[in-house]
FIKOLZA-1660 file (N, C-alpha, C; in steps of 0.1 Angstrom, whole numbers, plus 5000, padded with zeros to 4 digits):
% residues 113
   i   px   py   pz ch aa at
   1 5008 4988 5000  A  X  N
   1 5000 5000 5000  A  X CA
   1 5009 5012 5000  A  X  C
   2 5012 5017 4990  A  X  N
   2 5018 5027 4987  A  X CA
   2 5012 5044 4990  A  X  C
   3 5000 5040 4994  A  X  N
   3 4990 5055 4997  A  X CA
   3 4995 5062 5009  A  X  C
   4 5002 5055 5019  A  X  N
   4 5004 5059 5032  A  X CA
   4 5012 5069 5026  A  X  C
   5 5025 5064 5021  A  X  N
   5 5037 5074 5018  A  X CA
   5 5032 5084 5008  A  X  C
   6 5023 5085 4995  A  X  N
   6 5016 5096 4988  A  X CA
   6 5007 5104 5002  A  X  C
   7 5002 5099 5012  A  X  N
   7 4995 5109 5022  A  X CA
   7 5004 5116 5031  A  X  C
   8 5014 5110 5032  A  X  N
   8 5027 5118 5039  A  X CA
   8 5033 5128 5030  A  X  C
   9 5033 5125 5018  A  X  N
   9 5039 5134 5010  A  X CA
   9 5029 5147 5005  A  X  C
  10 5013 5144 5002  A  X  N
  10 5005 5157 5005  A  X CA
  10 5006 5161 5018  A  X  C
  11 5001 5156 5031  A  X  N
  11 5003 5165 5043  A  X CA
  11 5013 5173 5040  A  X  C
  12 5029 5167 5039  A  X  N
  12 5039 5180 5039  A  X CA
  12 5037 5195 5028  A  X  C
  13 5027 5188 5016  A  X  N
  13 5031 5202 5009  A  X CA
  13 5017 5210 5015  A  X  C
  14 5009 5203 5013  A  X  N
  14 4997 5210 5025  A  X CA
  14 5003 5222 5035  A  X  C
  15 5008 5215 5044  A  X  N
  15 5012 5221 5054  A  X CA
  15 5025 5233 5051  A  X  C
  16 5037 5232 5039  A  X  N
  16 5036 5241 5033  A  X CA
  16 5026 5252 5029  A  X  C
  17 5020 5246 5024  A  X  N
  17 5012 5259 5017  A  X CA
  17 5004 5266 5027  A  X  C
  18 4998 5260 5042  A  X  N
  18 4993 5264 5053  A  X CA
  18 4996 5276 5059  A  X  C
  19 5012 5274 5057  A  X  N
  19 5024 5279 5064  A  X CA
  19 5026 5293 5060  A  X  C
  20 5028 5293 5042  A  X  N
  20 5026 5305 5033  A  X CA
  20 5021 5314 5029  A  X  C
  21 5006 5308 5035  A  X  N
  21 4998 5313 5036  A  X CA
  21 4988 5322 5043  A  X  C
  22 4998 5318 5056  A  X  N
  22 4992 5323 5071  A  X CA
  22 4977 5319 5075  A  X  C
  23 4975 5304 5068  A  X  N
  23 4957 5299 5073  A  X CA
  23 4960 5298 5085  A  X  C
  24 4952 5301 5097  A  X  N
  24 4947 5296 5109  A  X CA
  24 4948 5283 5112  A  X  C
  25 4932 5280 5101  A  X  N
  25 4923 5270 5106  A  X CA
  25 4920 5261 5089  A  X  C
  26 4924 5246 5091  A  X  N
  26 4919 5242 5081  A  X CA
  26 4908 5232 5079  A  X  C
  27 4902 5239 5072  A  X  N
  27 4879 5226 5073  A  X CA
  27 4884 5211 5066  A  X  C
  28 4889 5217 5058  A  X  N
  28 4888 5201 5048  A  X CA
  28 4902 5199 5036  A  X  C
  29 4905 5192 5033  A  X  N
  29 4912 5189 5017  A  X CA
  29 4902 5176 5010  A  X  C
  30 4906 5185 5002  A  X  N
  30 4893 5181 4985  A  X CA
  30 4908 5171 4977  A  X  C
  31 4906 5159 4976  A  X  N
  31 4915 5155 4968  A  X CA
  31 4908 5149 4953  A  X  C
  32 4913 5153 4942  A  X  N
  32 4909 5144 4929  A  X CA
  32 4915 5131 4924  A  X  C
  33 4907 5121 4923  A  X  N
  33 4913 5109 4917  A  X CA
  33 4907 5110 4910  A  X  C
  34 4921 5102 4899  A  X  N
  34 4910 5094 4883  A  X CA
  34 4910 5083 4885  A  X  C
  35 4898 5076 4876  A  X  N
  35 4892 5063 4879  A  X CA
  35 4903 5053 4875  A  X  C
  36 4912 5058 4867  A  X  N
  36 4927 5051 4862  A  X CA
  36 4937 5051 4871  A  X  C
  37 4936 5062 4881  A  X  N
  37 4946 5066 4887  A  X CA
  37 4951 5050 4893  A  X  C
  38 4966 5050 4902  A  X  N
  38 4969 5037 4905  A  X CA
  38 4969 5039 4918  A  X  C
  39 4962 5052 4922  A  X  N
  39 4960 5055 4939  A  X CA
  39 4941 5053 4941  A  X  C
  40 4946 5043 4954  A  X  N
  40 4931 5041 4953  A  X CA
  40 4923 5048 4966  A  X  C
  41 4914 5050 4962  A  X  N
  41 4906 5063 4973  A  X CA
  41 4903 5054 4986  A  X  C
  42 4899 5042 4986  A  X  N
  42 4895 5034 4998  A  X CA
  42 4909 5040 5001  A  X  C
  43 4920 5034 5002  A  X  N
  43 4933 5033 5009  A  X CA
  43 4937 5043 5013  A  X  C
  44 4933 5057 5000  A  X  N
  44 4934 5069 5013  A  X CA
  44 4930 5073 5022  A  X  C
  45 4917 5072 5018  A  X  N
  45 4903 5072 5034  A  X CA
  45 4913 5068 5044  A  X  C
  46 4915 5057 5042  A  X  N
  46 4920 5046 5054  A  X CA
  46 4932 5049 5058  A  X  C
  47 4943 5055 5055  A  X  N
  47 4953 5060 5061  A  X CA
  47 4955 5074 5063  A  X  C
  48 4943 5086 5060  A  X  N
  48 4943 5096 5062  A  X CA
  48 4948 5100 5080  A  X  C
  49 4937 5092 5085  A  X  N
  49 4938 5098 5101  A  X CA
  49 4953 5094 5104  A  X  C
  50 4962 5085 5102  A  X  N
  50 4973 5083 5105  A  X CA
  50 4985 5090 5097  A  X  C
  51 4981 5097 5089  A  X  N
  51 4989 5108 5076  A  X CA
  51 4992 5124 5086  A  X  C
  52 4979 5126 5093  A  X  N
  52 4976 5135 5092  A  X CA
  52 4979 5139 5110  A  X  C
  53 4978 5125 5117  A  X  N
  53 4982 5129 5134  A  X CA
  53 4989 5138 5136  A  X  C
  54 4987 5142 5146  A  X  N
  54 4997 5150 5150  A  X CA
  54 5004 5161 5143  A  X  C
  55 4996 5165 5133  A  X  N
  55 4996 5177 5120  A  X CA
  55 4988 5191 5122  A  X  C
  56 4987 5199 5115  A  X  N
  56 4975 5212 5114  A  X CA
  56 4968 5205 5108  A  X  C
  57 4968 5196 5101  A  X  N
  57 4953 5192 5098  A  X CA
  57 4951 5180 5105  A  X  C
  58 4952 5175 5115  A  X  N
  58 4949 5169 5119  A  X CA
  58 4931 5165 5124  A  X  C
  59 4926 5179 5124  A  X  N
  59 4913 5175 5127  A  X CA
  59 4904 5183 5112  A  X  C
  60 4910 5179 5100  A  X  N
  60 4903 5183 5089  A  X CA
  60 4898 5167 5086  A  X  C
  61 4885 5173 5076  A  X  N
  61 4880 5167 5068  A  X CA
  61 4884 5166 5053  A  X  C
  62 4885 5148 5049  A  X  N
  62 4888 5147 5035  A  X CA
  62 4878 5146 5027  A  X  C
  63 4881 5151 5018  A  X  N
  63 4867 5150 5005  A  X CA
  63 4879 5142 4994  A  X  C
  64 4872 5136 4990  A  X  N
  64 4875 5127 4971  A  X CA
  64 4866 5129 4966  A  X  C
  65 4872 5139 4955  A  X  N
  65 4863 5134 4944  A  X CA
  65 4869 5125 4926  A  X  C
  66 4866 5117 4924  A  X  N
  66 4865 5105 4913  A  X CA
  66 4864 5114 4901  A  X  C
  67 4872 5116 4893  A  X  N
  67 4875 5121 4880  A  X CA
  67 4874 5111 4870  A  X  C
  68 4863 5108 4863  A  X  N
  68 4857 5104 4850  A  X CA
  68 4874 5099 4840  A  X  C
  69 4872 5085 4837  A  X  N
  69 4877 5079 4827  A  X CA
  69 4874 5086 4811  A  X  C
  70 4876 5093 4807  A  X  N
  70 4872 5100 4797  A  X CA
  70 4880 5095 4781  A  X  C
  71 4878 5092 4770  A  X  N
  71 4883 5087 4761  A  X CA
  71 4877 5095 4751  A  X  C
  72 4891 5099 4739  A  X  N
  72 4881 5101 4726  A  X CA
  72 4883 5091 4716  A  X  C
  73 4871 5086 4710  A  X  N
  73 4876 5077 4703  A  X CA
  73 4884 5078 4691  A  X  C
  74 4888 5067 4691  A  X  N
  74 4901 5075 4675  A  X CA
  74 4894 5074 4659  A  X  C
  75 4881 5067 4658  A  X  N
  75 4876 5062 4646  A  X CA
  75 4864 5077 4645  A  X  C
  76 4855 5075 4649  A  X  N
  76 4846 5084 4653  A  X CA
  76 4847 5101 4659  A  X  C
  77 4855 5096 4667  A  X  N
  77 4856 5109 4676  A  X CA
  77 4846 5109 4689  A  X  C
  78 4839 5101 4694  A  X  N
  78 4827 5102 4705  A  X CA
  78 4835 5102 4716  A  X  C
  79 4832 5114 4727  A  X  N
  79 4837 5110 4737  A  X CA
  79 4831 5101 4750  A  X  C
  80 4833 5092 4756  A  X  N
  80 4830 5085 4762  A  X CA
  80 4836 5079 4772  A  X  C
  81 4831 5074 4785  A  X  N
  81 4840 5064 4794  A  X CA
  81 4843 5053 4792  A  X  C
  82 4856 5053 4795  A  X  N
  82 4863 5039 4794  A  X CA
  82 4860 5031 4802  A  X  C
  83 4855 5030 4812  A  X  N
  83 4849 5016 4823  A  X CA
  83 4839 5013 4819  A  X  C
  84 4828 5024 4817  A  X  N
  84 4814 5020 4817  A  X CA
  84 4814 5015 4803  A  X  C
  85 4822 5015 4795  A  X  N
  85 4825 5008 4776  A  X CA
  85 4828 4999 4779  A  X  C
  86 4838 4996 4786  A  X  N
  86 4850 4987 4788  A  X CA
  86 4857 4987 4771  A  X  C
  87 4866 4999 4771  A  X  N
  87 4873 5003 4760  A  X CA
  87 4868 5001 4745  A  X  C
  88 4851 5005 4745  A  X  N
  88 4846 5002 4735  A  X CA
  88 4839 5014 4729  A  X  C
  89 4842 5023 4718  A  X  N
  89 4834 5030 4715  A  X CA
  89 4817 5029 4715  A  X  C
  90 4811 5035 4722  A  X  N
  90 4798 5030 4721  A  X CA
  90 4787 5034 4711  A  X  C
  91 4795 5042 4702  A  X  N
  91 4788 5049 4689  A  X CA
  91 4793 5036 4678  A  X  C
  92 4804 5036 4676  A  X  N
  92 4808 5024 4661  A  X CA
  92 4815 5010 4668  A  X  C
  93 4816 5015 4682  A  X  N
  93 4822 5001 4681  A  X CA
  93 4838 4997 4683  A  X  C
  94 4846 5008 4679  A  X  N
  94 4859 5010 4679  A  X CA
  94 4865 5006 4690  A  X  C
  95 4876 5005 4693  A  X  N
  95 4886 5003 4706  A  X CA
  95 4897 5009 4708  A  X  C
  96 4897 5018 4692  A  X  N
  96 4908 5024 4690  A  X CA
  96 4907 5042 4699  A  X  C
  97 4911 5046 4710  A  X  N
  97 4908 5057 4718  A  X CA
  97 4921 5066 4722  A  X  C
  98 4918 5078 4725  A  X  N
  98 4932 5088 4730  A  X CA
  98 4921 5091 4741  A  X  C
  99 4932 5087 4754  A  X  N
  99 4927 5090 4769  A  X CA
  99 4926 5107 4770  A  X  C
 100 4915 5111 4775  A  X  N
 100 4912 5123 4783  A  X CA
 100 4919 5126 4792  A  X  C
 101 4914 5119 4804  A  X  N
 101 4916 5125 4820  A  X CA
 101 4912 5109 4826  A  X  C
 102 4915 5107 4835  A  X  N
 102 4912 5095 4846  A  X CA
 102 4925 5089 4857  A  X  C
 103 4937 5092 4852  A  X  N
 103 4948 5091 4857  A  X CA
 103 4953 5101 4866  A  X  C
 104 4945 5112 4867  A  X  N
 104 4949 5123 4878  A  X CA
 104 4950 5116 4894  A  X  C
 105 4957 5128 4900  A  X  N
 105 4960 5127 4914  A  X CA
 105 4964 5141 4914  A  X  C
 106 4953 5148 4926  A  X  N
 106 4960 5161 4929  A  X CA
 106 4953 5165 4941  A  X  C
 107 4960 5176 4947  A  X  N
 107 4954 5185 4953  A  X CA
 107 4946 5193 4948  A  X  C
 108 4928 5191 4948  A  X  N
 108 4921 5206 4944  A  X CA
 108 4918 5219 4954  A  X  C
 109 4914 5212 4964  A  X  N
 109 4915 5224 4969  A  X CA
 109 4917 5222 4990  A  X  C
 110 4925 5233 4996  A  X  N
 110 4927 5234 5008  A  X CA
 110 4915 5243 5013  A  X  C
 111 4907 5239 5019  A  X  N
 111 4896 5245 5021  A  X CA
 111 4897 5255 5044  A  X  C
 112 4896 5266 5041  A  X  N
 112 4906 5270 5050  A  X CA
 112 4888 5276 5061  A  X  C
 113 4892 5277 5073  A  X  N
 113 4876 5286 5082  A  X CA
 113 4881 5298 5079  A  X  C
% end
């Protein structure tokens, strides 16, 4: 489980940017996953409170939100999801696609009182 050490590594730039910033008080972090991504959101949930002990955010709230598998197809052009296809254009049929977005991992946003 590789998530622990990616949540140690956002806390620090978090808490950079806390720092920079001169926030007080912090309500929540908004994190984006894509449905590709190879970080999995259960596993962050789950190692958050232990990421985060003993931190300024220690008593923040995490939000995920799931960024859409998005494909264009390469025959047609349709844009569509790749899971719910399962890599199948759903207009002709194709398989042939150039990925959108689903592979993200980021910080969106530090949400501050």
């Amino acid at each position: 489980m590789h998530e622990l050490g990616i949540m140690f590594h956002v806390v620090k730039k978090v808490e950079a940017i806390v720092l920079e910033n001169g926030l007080a008080e912090v309500e929540a972090l908004v994190l984006q996953i894509g449905e590709l991504s190879p970080v999995v959101p259960q596993y962050i949930r789950a190692c958050y409170p232990a990421a985060v002990d003993g931190t300024v955010l220690q008593n923040t709230k995490l939000e995920i939100e799931t960024l859409p598998a998005n494909a264009r197809c390469g025959s047609c052009g349709k844009v569509y999801n790749l899971i719910e296809h399962c890599r199948t254009c759903p207009s002709c049929g194709s398989e042939e696609f150039e990925l959108l977005c689903g592979r993200e991992f980021s910080i969106k946003e530090i949400r501050a009182r």
